[in-house]
C-alpha positions in Angstrom: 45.6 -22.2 25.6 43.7 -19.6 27.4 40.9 -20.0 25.5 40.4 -23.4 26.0 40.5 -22.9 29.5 37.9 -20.0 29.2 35.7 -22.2 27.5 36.1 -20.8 24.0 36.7 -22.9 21.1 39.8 -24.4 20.3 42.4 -24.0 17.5 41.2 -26.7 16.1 37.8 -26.3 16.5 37.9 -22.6 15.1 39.9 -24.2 11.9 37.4 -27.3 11.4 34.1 -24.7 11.4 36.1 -22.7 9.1 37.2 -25.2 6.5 33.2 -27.0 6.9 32.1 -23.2 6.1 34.4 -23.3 3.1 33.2 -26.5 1.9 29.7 -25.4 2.1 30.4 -22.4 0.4 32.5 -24.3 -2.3 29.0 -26.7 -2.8 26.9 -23.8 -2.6 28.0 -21.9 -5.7 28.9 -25.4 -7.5 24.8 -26.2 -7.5 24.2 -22.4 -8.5 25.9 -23.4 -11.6 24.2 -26.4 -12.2 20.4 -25.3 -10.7 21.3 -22.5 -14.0 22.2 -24.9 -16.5 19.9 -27.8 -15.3 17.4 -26.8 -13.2 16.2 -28.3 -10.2 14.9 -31.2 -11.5 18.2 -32.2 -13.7 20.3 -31.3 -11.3 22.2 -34.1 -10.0 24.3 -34.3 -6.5 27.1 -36.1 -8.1 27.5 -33.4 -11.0 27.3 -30.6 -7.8 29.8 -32.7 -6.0 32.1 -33.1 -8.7 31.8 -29.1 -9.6 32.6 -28.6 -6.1 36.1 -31.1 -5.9 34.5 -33.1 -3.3 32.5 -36.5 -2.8 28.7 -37.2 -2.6 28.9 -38.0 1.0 31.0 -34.6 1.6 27.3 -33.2 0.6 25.3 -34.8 2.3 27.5 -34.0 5.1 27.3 -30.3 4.6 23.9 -29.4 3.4 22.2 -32.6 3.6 20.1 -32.9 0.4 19.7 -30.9 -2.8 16.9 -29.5 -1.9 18.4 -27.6 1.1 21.0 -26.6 -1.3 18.4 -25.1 -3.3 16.5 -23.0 0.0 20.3 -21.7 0.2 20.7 -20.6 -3.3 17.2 -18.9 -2.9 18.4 -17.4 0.4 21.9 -16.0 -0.3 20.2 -14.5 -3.8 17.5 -12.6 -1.9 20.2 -11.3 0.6 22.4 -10.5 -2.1 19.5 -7.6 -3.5 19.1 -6.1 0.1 19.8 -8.4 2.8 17.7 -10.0 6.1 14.1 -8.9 6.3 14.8 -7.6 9.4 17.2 -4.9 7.9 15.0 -3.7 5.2 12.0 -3.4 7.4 14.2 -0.6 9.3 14.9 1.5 6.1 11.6 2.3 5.9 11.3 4.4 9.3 10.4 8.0 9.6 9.4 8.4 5.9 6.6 9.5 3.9 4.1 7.4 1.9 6.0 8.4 -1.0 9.5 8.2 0.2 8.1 4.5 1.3 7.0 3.7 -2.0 10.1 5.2 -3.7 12.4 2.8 -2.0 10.1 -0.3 -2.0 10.3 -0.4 -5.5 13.9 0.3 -5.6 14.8 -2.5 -3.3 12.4 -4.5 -5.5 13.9 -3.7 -8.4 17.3 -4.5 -7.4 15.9 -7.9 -5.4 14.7 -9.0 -8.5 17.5 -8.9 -10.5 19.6 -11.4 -8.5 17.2 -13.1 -7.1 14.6 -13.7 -10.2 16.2 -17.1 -11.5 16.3 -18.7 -8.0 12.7 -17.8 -7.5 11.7 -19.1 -10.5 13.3 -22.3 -10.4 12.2 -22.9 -6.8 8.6 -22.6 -7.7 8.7 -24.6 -10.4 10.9 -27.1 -8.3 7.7 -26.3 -6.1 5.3 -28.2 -8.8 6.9 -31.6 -8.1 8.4 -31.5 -5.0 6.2 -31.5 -1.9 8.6 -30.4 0.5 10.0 -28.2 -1.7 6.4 -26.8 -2.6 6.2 -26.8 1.8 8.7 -24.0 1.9 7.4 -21.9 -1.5 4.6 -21.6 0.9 6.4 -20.8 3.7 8.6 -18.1 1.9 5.4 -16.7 0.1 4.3 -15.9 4.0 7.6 -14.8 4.8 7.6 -12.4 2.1 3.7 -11.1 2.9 5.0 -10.9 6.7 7.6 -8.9 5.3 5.6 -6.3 3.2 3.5 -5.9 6.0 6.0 -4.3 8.3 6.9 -2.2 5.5 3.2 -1.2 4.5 3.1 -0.4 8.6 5.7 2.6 8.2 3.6 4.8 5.6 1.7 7.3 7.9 -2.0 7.0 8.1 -2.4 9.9 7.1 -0.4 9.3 3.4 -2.9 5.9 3.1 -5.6 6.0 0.7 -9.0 6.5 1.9 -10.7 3.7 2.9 -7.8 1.7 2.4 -6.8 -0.7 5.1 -3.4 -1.9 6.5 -4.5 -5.0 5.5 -5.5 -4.5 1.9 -2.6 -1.8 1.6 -0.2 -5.2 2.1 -1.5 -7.2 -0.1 -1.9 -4.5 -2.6 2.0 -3.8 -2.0 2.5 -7.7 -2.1 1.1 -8.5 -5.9 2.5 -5.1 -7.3 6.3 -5.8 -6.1 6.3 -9.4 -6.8 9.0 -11.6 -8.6 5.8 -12.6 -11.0 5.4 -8.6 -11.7 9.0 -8.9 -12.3 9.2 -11.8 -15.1 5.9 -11.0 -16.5 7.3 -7.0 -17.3 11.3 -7.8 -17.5 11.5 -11.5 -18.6 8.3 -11.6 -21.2 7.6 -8.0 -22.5 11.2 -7.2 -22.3 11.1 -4.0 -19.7 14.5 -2.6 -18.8 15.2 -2.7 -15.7 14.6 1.2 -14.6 11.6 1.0 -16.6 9.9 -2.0 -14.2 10.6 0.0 -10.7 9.7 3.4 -12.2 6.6 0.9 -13.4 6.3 -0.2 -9.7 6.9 3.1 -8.1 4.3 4.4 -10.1 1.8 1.3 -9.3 2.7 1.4 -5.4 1.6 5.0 -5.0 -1.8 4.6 -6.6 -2.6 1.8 -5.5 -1.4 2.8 -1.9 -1.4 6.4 -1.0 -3.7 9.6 -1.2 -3.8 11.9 -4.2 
């Protein structure tokens, strides 16, 4: 009672935005499975309703359309290899060129692997889908906003010469890229240590003073 009179949330109110998040969660990881067996494209709402124990309108309820269900799944994969972008970008302070390098390709690395299916099937969800292709865009940006706070830690100093923050970015952007990733891991059949000491390798040539 005293928190309703405070102005917090009810009972009630605490135990409807938990059961909502529950659902969500439920349909989240019910259109995982079927964006895996499917893909985006033969994915159905029905099927991720049914997989989930609810109805079609309980969806559209919760998430609103596949395709936001799909910008989840990409989301909560990315965050499962090393959370917001925000929080990585602060692992990176007070190193060396090196130490920066080390750990972007470790974070990379470990990115990739539970986040490299979701990728893939949002860009080629991207080829049909104009929103959809809308937000590839967007989280291509994203991602280069994100190297470039990372590139900003190596001191000037450890930078190649001649290199500038700007190049050093994108450089860092192509190298430690999910397409680096599928091209090494998926087609030519890297393990996984073998693609970031690939990429740690690449990084600090491409990047840093010898």
């Amino acid at each position: 009672m005293a928190s309703e009179v405070s102005g917090g949330p009810s009972r009630q109110a605490r135990v409807g935005a938990a059961s909502r998040r529950q659902t969500q969660d439920r349909l989240l990881r019910a259109a995982a499975e079927e964006f895996v067996e499917s893909g985006y494209a033969g994915a159905t709402v029905s099927r991720i309703a049914k997989r989930a124990g609810v109805t079609v309108q309980t969806l559209y309820l919760a998430w609103g359309s596949k395709r936001a269900l799909l910008r989840a799944y990409m989301t909560e994969s990315l965050k499962a290899g090393y959370g917001s972008p925000d929080a990585v970008g602060s692992l990176f302070e007070g190193k060396t060129g090196r130490e920066v390098t080390t750990l972007l390709a470790q974070i990379v690395g470990k990115t990739a692997e539970t986040s490299s299916l979701a990728w893939r099937l949002h860009r080629d969800a991207a080829a049909t889908d104009e929103e959809i292709a809308a937000d590839w865009n967007l989280l291509q940006l994203l991602r280069r906003g994100t190297f470039e706070r990372i590139v900003a830690h190596i001191p000037e100093d450890d930078l190649r010469p001649g290199l500038t923050r700007e190049a050093a970015r994108d450089t860092a952007w192509a190298i430690a890229s999910p397409e680096s990733y599928e091209l090494l891991v998926v087609r030519a059949g890297y393990s996984l240590d073998e693609f970031v000491g690939w990429m740690e390798a690449t990084l600090a040539a491409g990047l840093l003073k010898h």
